[in-house]
Structures are given as C-alpha cells and as structure tokens.
C-alpha positions in Angstrom: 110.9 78.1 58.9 113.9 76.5 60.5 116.3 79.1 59.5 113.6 81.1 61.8 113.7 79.2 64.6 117.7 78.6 64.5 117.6 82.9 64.8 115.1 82.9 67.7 116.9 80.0 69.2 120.0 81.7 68.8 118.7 85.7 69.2 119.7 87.8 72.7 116.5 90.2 71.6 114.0 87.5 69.6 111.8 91.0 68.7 115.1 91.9 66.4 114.3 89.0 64.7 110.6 89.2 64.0 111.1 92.6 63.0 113.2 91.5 59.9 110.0 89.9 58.4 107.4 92.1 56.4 104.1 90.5 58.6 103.7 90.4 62.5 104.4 86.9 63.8 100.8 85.8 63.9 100.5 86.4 60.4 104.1 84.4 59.8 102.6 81.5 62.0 99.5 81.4 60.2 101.4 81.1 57.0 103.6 78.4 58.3 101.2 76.3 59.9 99.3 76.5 56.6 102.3 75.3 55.0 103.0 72.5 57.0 99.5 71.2 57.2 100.0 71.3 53.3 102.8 69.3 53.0 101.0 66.8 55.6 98.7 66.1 53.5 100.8 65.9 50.4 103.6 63.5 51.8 101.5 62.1 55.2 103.7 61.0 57.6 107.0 61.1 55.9 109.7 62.7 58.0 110.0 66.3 56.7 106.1 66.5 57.5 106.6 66.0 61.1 109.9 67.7 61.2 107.4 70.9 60.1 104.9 70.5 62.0 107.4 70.3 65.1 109.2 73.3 64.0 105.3 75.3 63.7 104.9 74.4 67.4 108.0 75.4 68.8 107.0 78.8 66.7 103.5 79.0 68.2 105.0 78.3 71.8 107.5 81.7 70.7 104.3 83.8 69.8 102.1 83.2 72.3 105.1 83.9 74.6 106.1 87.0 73.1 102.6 87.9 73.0 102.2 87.3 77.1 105.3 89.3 77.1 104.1 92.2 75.3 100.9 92.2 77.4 102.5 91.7 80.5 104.5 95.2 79.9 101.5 97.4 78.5 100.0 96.4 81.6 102.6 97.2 83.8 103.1 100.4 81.8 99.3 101.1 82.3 100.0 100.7 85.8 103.3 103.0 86.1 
C-alpha cells in the first residue's frame, strides 16, 4: 500500500500506475481499506494501524479524484 502511494506520489501520469494492477482502483481501495480496518482491530491503536489507515485515505482522496477526472472528460467528450 505505501509502495502504491510512493508511485502515485511520485507518477507524471498516476493512470500508468493503476494500470499495473490486475483490479480497477476501487476494487484495490476496497481491498486495502479492508485490510487496514483488519489490522485495526488486531493491533488497535498501535502505530502501523494508523500509519494504514492514513495511507487508505490519501488513496481514497486519489480515486475519487481520478474518478472526477475521468467524468469530467467523458463529459466534455460528450459535449465535443
């Protein structure tokens, strides 16, 4: 997970990024949001768990931006 985010962080086209994963980045969020809510529970408020659930909402913040993004050009491609 923060492999992931040190490539987005780092990426000029984030999309080349998400594209190297076999699921579409809701599906990767999903997953790592259910893994961090796991290891919540498991280790409570020990470091790594809130160092996880940071990381999932700096990734949520990515998708939903990429996802305004992507509806923001269909729609202007709609309109062209």
């Amino acid at each position: 997970m923060l492999s992931l985010l040190a490539d987005l962080r780092g990426a000029s086209d984030p999309a080349l990024v998400w594209n190297r994963c076999n699921a579409p980045p809701d599906l990767q969020l999903w997953y790592l949001a259910s893994v961090a809510t796991a290891v919540r529970r498991r280790l409570g408020a020990h470091p790594l768990a809130h160092e996880l659930q940071a990381a999932v909402a700096e990734l949520r913040n990515r998708v939903e931006a990429r996802t305004h993004h992507l509806h923001d050009v269909k729609g202007r491609d709609l309109e062209g």
